[in-house]
N, C-alpha and C positions, 0 to 999 in steps of 0.2 A: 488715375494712377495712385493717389493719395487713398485711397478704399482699398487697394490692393493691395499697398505699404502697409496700409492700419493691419487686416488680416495677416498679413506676418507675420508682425510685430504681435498681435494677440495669440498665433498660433505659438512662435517664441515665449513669449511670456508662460502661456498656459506650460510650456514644459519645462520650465526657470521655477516656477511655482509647485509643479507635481513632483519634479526630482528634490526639490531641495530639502524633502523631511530627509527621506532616501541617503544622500552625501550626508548631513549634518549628522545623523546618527551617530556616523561614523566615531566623530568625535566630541560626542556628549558624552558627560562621564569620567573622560580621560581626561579635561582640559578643564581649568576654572570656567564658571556660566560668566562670569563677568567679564575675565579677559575676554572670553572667545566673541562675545558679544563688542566689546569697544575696539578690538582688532579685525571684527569684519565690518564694523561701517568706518572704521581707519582707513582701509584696504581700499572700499568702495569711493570714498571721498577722494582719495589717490590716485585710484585710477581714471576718477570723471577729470579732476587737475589734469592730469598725464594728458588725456583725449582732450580737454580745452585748450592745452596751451600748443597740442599737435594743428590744431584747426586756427589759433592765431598767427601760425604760421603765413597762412593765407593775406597780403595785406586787404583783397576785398570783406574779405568777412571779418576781421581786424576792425576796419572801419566801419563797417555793418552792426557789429558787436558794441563797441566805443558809443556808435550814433544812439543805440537802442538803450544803453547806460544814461548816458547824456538827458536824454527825451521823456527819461522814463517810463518809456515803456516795457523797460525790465528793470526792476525792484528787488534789490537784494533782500531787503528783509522781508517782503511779502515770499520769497522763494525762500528762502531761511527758514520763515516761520513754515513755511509749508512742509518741509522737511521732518519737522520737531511733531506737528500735527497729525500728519497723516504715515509717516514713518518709525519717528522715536515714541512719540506717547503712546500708540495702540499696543506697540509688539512689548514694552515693559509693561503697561496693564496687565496684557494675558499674561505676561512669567508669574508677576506677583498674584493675580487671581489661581494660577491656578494651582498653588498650592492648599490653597482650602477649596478650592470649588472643583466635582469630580472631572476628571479627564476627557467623560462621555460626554457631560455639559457643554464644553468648550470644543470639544469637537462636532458637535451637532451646534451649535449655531451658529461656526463660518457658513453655512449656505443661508445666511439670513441677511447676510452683507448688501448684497445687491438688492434685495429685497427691501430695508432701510433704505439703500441710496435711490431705489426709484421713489421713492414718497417723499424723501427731501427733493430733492432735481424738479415733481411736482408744482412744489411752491418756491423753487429758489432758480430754477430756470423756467425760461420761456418757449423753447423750444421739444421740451424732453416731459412731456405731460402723461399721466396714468391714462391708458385707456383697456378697453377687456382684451386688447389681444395680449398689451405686455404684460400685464396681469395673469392672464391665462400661462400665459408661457412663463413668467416667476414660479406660480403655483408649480407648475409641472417641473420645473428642475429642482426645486426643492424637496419634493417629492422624490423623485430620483435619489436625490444625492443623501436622504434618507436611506432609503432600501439600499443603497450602499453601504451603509454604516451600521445596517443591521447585524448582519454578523458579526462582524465586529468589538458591536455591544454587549453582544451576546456572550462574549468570551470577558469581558472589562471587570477583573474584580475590584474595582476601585470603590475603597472604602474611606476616602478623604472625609475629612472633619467639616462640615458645612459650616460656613461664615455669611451671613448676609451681607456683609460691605465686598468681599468677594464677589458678588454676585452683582453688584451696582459695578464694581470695576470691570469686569467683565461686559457687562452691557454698554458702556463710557468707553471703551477701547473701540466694539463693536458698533457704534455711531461714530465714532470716528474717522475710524477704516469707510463707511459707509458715504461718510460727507468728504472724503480726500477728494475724490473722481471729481465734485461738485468746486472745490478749491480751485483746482486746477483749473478747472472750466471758467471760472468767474473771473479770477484775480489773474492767471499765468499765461491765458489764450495768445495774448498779443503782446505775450515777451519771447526772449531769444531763447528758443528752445533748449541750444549746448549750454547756455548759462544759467539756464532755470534749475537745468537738471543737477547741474555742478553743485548751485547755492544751496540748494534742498538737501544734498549729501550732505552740503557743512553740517546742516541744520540738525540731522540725523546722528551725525557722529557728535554734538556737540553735548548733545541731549543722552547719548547714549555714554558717555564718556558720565557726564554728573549723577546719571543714575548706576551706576556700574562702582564709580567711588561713593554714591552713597550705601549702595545696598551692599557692598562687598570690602569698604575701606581702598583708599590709594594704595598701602603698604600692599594688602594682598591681589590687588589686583594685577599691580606689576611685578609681584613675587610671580603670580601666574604666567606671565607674559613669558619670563625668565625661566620658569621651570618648562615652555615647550620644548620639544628637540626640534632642530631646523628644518624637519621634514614634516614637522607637526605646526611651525610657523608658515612654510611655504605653505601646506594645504589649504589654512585658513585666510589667507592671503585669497587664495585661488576662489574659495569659497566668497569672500566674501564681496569680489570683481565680480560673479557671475550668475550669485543669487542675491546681493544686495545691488552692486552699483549699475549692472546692465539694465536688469529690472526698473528701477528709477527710469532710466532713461525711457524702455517700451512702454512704461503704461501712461505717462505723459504723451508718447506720439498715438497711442492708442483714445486715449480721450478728445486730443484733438482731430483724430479722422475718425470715428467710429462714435464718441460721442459718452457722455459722463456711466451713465446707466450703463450701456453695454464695456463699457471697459471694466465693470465689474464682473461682471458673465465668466475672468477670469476664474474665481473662486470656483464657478462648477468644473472648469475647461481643465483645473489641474486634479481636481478630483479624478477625471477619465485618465489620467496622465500618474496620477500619482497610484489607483490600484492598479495601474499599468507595471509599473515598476515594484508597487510591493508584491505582487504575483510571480514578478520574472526575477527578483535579485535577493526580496525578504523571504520569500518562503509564506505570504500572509495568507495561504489558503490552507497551508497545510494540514490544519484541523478541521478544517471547514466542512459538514455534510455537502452532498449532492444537490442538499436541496437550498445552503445557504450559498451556492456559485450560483445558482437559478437565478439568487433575488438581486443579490449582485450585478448581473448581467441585466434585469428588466431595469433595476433603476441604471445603467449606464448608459438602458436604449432610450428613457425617459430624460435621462439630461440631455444626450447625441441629438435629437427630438427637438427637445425646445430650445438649445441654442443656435440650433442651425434656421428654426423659424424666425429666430426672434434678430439673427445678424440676416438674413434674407430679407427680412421687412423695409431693411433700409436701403435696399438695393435692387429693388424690382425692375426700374428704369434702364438699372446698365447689364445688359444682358450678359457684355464680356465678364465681368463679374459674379451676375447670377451661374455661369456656367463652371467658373472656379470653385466655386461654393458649392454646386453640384459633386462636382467629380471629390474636392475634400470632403464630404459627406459618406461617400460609396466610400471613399479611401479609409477614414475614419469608423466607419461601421465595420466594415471588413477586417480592419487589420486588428483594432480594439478586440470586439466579438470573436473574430477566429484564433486571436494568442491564447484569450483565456480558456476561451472552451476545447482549444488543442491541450491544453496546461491540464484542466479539467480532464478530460479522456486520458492522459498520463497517470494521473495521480489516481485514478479511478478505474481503474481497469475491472473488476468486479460487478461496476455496474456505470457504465460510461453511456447507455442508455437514459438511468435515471438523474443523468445532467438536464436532460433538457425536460421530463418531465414530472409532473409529482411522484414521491416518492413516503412510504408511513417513516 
């Protein structure tokens, strides 16, 4: 049942991940980056308290919780610093990189994430070793998640001013993000999960709070906070419980059932999830040729592909399982592949043939 919880929680996550450029749009722009940034991991760190102190309620997991404090076996500052690690330091690297390095940059190598974390895991675990199949199946989502961003690029007039120390911060965020999964794994396996998860938000808001008054001054960051209107504090609130602090929680349970490597697999998982939503809510095909929904659609068959081979690998033995996996596959190809190319024949009526095949 723990394989079966993990895929949840990764199928959760993958759409925590793909919606949340989506929502935050919303209110990039409108809202200081500073505030909006130290009032969502505020939010998320409040609401993991709020959920810790509902579960202390319990006196068996009270004393559960106490004993695991006591013992050591749960570590506030190794879960602290983890938070700071794998949460605060990666996501301020990219803001600050990416004002001198292009936008296309930083978007083409989030699929490089898992890719670094399987050659760390390598040498720093003993059970999560490179061989050709995870190899093979890396190559090929990366691959995919390419020919998804090809169109894309294609439209990117980003003319940013190139920085080489940009380009080191951007690489140092993206080893980071890479070796989180690996953290967890090593240091947090055998601590109290509610309070691992809880400490790590400290960690995250603590960190985002000093870089928020560094890069933005105290004065105007809480000018910021103060100029939101209450429906514009409530949102970010909302945002930040359910794509920072729930988040935290899934891909901690996801490392420990599924394992450091494959909890990275999320970065493709929200890709399929995230042109999901830019097709159905942004409008992101709407300039798109015929022939750039084509490529689109071959690298989402090429992700669908190799993530479904590469979480089936670990699960040949439990058949109940290989068959959920099955049927999420047919579900996931189908519903994926028939939105967009319904979307596609809509917007296409002229030539709703030359979706599926080449076209000059």
């Amino acid at each position: 049942m723990s394989l079966v919880r993990g895929y949840i929680s990764f199928t959760i996550l993958c759409f925590c991940y793909g919606t949340s450029y989506a929502v935050t749009s919303l209110l990039i722009g409108k809202v200081n980056d500073s505030a909006f940034a130290l009032a969502r991991s505020f939010a998320a760190a409040l609401a993991a308290t709020g959920y810790l102190f509902f579960k202390l309620r319990d006196p068996q997991y009270k004393q559960k919780a106490l004993q695991s404090l006591r013992s050591g076996e749960t570590n506030f500052f190794l879960s602290f610093c983890g938070g700071i690690f794998f949460l605060g330091i990666p996501i301020t690297l990219i803001i600050i990189a990416q004002n001198k390095v292009p936008s296309f940059i930083v978007i083409i190598s989030q699929p490089t994430v898992p890719f670094f974390s399987m050659i760390a895991a390598h040498f720093m675990t003993s059970d999560e070793k490179i061989n050709f199949h995870n190899l093979l199946v890396q190559l090929c989502a990366i691959f995919g998640a390419v020919l998804t961003l090809v169109p894309s690029l294609s439209f990117s007039g980003d003319n940013s001013e190139s920085d080489p120390f940009s380009y080191i911060l951007l690489l140092i965020a993206l080893i980071l993000f890479s070796i989180g999964s690996i953290y967890i794994k090593i240091y947090l396996a055998s601590s109290d999960f509610t309070l691992s998860c809880t400490f790590s938000t400290y960690g995250a808001f603590c960190y985002s709070a000093l870089s928020a008054f560094y890069r933005a001054g105290f004065v105007e960051v809480f000018k910021g906070i103060g100029n939101m209107f209450p429906f514009t504090i409530i949102a970010v609130f909302i945002i930040g419980v359910i794509y920072n602090g729930i988040p935290t929680f899934l891909f901690m349970d996801v490392v420990m059932t599924l394992g450091a490597v494959k909890a990275q697999l999320t970065n493709f998982g929200q890709i399929i999830i995230g042109v999901f939503v830019g097709v159905t809510f942004l409008g992101e095909w709407d300039g798109y040729a015929p022939r750039d929904v084509q490529i689109v659609c071959c690298g989402l068959v090429f992700i669908i592909a190799a993530m479904v081979a590469d979480l089936l690998s670990q699960v040949q033995k439990n058949q109940l399982v290989c068959e959920i996996n099955y049927l999420a596959l047919v579900i996931m190809i189908v519903f994926t592949m028939g939105a967009q190319l319904a979307y596609a024949y809509y917007y296409y009526p002229a030539g709703r043939v030359n979706v599926l095949v080449r076209t000059k």
